[in-house]
N, C-alpha and C positions, 0 to 999 in steps of 0.2 A: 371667090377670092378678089376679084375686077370689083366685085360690087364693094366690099370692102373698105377698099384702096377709096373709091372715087367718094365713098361717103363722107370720110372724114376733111373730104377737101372742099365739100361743095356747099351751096349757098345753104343750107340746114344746119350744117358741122359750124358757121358763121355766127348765123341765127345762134344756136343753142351756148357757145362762146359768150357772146356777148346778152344774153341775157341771165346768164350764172353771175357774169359782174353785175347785172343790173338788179337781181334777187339780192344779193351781198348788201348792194348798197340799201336794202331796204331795212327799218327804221326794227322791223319786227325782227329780222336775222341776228341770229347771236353770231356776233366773227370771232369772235376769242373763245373758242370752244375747244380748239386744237391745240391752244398754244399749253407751253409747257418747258420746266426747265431740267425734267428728267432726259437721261441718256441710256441707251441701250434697251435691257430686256422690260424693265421697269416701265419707260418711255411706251413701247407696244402695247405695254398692257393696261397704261391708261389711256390709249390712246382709243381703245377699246370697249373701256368704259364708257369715255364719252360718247359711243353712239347712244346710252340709253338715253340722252339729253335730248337726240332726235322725235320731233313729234311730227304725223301725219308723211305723208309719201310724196313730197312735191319734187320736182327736178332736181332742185339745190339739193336736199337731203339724201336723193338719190347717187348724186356727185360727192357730198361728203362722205355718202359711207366705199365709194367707189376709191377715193381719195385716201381715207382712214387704212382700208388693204392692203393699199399700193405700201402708206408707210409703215405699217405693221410688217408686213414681209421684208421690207429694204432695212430697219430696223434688228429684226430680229437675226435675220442671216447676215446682216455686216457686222453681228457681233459673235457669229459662231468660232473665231479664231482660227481658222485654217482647217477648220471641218467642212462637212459638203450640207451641213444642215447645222441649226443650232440644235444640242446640246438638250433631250427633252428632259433629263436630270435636273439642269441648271433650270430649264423653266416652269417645274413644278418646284422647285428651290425658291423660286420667286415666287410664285403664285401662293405659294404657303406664307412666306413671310408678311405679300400681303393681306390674308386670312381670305383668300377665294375658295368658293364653295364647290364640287366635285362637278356641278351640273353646269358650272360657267365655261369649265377646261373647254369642252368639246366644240362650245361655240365659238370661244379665242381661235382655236385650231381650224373651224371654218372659215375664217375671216383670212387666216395664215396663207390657209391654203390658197382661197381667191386673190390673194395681195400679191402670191408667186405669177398667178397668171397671171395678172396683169402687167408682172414685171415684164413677163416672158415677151407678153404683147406687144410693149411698148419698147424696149428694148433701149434705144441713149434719147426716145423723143417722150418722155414724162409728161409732153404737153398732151399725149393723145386721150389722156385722162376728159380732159376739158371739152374735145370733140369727138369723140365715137359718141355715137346715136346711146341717151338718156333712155326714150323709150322708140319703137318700133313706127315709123311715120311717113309718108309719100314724101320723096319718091322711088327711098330704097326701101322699106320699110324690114329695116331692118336693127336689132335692138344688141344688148350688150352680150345676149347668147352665142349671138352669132360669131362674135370675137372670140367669147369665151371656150368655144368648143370647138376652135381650130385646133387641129394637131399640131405635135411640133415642125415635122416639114413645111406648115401651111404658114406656119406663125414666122419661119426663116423669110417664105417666100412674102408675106406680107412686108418684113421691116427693110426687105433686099427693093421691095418698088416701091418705097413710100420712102425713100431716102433721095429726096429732090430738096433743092433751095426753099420750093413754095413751101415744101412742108416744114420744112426750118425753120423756115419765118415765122409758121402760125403757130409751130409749137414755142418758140422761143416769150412772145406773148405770152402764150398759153403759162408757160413755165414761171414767168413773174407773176401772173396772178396766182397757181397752183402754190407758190411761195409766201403770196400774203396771206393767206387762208390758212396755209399752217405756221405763220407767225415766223416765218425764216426771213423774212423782209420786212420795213414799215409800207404800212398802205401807201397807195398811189393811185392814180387816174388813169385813164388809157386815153389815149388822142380821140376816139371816134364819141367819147360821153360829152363834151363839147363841141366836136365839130358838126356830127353827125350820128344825134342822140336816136336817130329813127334805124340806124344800123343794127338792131336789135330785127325789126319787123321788115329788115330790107327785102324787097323783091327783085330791083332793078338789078340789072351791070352795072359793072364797077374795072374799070381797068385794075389788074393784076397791083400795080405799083401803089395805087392811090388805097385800094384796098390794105395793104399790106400797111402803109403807115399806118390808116385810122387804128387800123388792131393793135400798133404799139405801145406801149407805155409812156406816159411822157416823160421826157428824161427827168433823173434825180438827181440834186444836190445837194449835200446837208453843210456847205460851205457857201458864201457868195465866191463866182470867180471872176475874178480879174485878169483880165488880157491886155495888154495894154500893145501889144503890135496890131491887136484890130483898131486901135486912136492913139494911132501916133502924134493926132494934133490935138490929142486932149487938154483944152484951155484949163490954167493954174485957177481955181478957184479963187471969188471973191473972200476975203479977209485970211489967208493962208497966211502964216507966219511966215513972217521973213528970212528965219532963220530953220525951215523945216525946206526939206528939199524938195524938188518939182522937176519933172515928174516922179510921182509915186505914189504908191496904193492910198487911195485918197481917206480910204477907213483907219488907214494904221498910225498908231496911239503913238506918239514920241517915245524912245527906248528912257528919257529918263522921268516920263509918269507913272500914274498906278498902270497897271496892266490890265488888270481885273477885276470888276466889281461884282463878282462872284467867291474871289476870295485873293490871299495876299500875295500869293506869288508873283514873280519875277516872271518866270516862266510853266505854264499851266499844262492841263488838258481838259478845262472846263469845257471846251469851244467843241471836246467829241462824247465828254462824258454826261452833262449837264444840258446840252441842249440838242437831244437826238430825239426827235417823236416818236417812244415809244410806245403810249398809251393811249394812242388818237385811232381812229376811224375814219373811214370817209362814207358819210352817210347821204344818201338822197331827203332832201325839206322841200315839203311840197312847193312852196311858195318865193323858195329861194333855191332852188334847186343842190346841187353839189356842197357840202360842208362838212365843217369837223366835228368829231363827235368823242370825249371823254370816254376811259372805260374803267373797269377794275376789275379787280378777282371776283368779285359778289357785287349784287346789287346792294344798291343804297350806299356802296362805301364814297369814302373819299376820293377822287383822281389827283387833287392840285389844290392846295390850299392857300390864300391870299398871301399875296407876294411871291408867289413859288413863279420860276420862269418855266415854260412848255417849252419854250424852242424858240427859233428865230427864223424870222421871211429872210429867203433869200434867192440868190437868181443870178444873175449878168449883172455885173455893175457894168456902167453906160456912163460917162459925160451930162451931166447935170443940164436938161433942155432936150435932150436926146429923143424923147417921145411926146409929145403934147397929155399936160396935166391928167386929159380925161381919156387919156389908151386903157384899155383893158392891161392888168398884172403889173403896174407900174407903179410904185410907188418914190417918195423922193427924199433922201438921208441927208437932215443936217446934222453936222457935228455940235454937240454941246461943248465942244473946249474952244469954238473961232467964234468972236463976238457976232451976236447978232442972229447968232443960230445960221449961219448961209449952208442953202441947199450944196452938197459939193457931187452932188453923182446923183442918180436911181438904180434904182436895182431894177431890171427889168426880168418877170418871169415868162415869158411867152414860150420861149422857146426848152428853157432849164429853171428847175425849181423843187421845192420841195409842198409838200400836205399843206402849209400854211398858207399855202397862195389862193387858197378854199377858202378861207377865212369870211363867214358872213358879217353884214353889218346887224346890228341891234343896237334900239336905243339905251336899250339894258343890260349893257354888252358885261359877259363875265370876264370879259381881259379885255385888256389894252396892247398897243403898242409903244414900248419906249427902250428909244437909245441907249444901251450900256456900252460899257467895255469888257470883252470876253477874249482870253487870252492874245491880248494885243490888236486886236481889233475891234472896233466901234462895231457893234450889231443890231439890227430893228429885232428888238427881242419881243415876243410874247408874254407877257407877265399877268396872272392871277391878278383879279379887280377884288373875289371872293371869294368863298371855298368852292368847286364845283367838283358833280359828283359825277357817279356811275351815270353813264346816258345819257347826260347834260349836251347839248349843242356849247363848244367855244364860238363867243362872237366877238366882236371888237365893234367901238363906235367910232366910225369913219365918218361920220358927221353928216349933215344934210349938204352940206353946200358938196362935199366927195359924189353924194348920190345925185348931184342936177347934171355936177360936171358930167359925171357917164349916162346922160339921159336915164337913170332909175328912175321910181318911187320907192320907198320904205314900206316894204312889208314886212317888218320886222314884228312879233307877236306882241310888244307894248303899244304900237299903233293897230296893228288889226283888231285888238281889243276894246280900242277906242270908239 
């Protein structure tokens, strides 16, 4: 039981965390293999389907079918309606209509089964999916059986010592990526893939605290925010109208312009419907490390076709000068309605951000960057250059003199081709 306990906490339980995120991000891993917009009994049972997508027995695939269980069971039973099981009426009810064959029932039913245990296992910490031991390894060497075939008093006494802050913290992690992988969040990065990409193959200590942030995610925003009691002395920008008031949200569109160049409204909801990363990845490029990556139902389709907008960079607006040109995650917003284009803010992502902040350069970038108006606010939109497809890397040309200022070179694949 002690062995247990101490597995899922120690330097292995770390290790195998972080490099399920670093399988994900690889180029070869299908991620949208879970997602889906069915609900209930339906929902479990293609959810089911999709293991036969599964090819060969590597760790990852061992964790998606670990994963697929967990929500096949939490699926089926929170639609039993106030029974103590679902309903096995109802789900050969379904199983007919969707024309499944006599021989498949038994194996849904195993899957059923195991996805109960694991609930039983994990009890309110869902992240433990991500670190009980994959396969059997030094120094507990101990594998997913051993979880599996606790009794119930053993499984009480398990979730009764494994309910500490530490454990919180790494299942709370754990719980956002468990999240991206079945499409219940848009992707995201974890603090430790840039900070501390060797975290995957860590040997060393680590104090408690420093550990626990690299594991988190970096924060999300799918809005830029603005604070203005952290720059109380935020200087009125150069060419500001005279007649536009100061201080204030240095993006926001005068109430008697268009509002939206997304569409004609007065008043919208393009700013949550239209520019949410829905369709994006974050994939590892060898060469350029960390990036965005297009997806769709099937290969070869469409993801974004020219002029379509992805989304928009955003972050911390900051006082225009606020970070030197060539900081990492900074970029700097002029307005197109104040003559002259004047810088009036950056957005700075370092600390808050969304997927775009990935954004690689290419000479032959399939998107750009440009200024719109999107329900009342000015935003560095991402817009389609050309159609791009399923698996396409999104790039943007940030230009050569961007890449001196941040000590780069361009290795983008129109120059390594060269």
């Amino acid at each position: 039981m002690f062995l247990q306990v101490a597995a899922i906490q120690g330097g292995p339980a770390i290790r195998q965390f972080c490099s399920l995120i670093f399988s994900r991000r690889s180029l070869d891993t299908e991620t949208g293999l879970l997602h889906g917009k069915d609900v209930g009994i339906e929902r479990a049972l293609k959810l089911f389907k999709s293991l036969g997508s599964l090819t060969g027995r590597s760790n990852y695939n061992t964790f998606i079918i670990r994963l697929v269980q967990y929500h096949i069971a939490e699926t089926v039973d929170d639609s039993k309606m106030g029974r103590i099981r679902a309903d096995p009426i109802q789900l050969n009810e379904v199983m007919d209509k969707l024309g499944w064959s006599q021989a498949e029932r038994p194996r849904f039913l195993y899957q059923l089964k195991q996805g109960r245990l694991w609930r039983s296992i994990c009890g309110r910490f869902t992240g433990l999916l991500s670190v009980i031991p994959l396969r059997a390894e030094e120094p507990y060497c101990l594998s997913a059986k051993d979880y599996l075939s606790m009794k119930t008093n053993e499984m009480d006494k398990f979730r009764q010592l494994i309910d500490t802050p530490f454990v919180e913290r790494i299942c709370h992690a754990c719980n956002v990526f468990q999240d991206m992988v079945m499409g219940i969040r848009c992707d995201g990065d974890f603090k430790w893939e840039k900070e501390q990409p060797e975290l995957r193959n860590w040997s060393s200590t680590l104090d408690e605290n420093s550990l626990m942030s690299l594991l988190q995610p970096v924060s999300n925003c799918e809005e830029n925010i603005y604070e203005p009691i952290h720059h109380s002395d935020w200087p009125k920008p150069a060419g500001w109208l005279a007649d536009w008031p100061w201080p204030a949200h240095p993006l926001a569109v005068p109430p008697a312009d268009r509002q939206c160049d997304l569409c004609t409204e007065i008043h919208c909801a393009c700013i949550h419907e239209r520019l949410q990363a829905k369709r994006l990845r974050i994939k590892l490029y060898a060469r350029q490390g960390l990036g965005l990556q297009a997806t769709e139902a099937q290969e070869g389709n469409v993801s974004y076709r020219k002029g379509d907008v992805i989304g928009q960079l955003c972050g911390e607006l900051v006082p225009a000068g606020t970070y030197p040109t060539n900081s990492s995650f900074v970029i700097e917003v002029a307005r197109p309605d104040i003559s002259d284009e004047t810088v009036v803010c950056q957005i700075y992502m370092g600390n808050v951000g969304n997927c775009f902040r990935l954004l690689n350069h290419s000479c032959r970038a399939s998107a750009r960057l440009r200024v719109i108006r999107v329900s009342g606010h000015w935003v560095s939109a991402v817009e389609a250059l050309r159609s791009i497809r399923h698996g396409e890397q999104i790039t943007v040309n940030f230009g050569k003199r961007f890449l001196r200022n941040q000590g780069l070179r361009c290795v983008c694949d129109a120059c390594e081709s060269v």
